[in-house]
C-alpha positions in Angstrom: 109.8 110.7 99.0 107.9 109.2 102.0 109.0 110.4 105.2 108.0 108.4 108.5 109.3 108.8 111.6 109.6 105.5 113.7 108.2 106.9 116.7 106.0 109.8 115.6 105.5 110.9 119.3 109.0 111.9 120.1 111.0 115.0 118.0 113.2 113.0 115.5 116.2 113.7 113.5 115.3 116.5 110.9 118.4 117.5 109.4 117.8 116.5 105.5 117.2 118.0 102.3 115.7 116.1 99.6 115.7 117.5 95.8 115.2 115.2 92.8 117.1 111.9 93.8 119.9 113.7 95.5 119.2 113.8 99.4 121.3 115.1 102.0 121.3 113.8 105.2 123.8 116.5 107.7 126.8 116.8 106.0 126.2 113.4 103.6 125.0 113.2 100.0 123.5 110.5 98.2 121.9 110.1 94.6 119.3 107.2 95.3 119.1 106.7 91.4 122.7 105.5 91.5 122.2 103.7 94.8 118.9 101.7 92.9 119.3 98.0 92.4 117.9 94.9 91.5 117.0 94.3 95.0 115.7 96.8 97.8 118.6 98.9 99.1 118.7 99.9 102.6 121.3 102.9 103.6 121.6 103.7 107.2 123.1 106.8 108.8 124.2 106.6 112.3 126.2 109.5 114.6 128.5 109.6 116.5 129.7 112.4 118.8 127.4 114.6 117.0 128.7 113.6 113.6 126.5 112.0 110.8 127.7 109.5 108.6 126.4 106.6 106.3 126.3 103.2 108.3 126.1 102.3 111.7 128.6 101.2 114.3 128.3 100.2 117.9 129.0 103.6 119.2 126.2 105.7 117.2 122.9 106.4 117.4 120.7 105.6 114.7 119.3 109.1 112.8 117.8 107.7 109.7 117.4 105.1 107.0 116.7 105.0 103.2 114.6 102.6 101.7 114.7 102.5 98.2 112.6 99.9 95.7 113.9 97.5 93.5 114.8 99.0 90.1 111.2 98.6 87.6 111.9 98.0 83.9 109.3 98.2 80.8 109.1 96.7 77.8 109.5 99.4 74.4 109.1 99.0 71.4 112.5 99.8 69.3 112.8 100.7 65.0 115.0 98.6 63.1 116.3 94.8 64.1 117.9 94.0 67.6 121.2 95.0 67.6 123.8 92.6 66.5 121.2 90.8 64.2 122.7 89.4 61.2 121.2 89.4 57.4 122.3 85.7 56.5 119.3 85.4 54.0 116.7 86.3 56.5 113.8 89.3 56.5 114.8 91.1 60.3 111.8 92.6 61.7 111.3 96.4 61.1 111.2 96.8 64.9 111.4 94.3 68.0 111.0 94.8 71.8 113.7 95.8 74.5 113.6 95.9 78.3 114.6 98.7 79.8 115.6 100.1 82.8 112.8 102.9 83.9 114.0 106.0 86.1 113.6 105.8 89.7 110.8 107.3 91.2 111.9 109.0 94.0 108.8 109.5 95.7 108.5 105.6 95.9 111.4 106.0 98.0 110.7 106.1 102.3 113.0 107.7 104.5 112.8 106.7 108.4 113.8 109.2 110.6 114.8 108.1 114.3 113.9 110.0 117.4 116.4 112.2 118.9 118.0 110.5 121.6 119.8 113.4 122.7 122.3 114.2 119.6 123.5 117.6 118.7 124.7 117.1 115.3 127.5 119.0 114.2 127.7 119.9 110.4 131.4 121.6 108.8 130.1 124.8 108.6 129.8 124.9 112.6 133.6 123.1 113.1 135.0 126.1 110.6 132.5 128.7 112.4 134.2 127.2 116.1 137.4 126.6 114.5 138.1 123.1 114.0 139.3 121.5 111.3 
């Protein structure tokens, strides 16, 4: 994964974890491979009162974002006749061509991590440790 901070002169947000396509942002987990689309995906976590979560609302300060490609495809080649080919008299080919989906490549992936604007971020483990629930 690329990481960039967007201002690289201040201390950003550094509480992630990143291992395969699972990252962990604070408290929050995503698989980018299920997030990966036909388009770019961008996933935004925000906090408020020292709380991550995903998305952004008025109130938070912005932590981090995910940028993750478009999903890439490949042609392969594939034994026997396209599925749901008929005989009807005709020679089907011994093989034919498919396009498919190619795993995501996570370290194609960028994550953007804000600078600290003065959040303490509080994960569960601390609100059980302080006793909250």
């Amino acid at each position: 994964m690329i990481i960039e901070k967007v201002d690289p002169a201040r201390e950003s947000f550094s509480d992630y974890v990143i291992d395969g396509t699972i990252l962990t942002i604070a408290d929050v987990t995503i698989d980018l491979a299920l997030e990966e689309g036909g388009q770019q995906v961008m996933i935004q976590f925000g906090s408020c009162q020292g709380k991550v979560h995903r998305g952004l609302m008025p109130c938070c300060e912005h932590v981090a974002d995910v940028i993750i490609p478009p999903r890439k495809y490949q042609t392969v080649v594939v034994d026997g006749p396209p599925q749901g080919a008929t005989l009807n008299g005709v020679d089907l080919p011994a093989t034919h061509t498919e396009i498919v989906p190619m795993p995501l490549d996570a370290e194609s992936a960028v994550l953007n991590l804000w600078p600290l604007g003065g959040i303490q971020i509080v994960t569960n483990n601390q609100e059980e440790e302080n006793g909250a629930e």
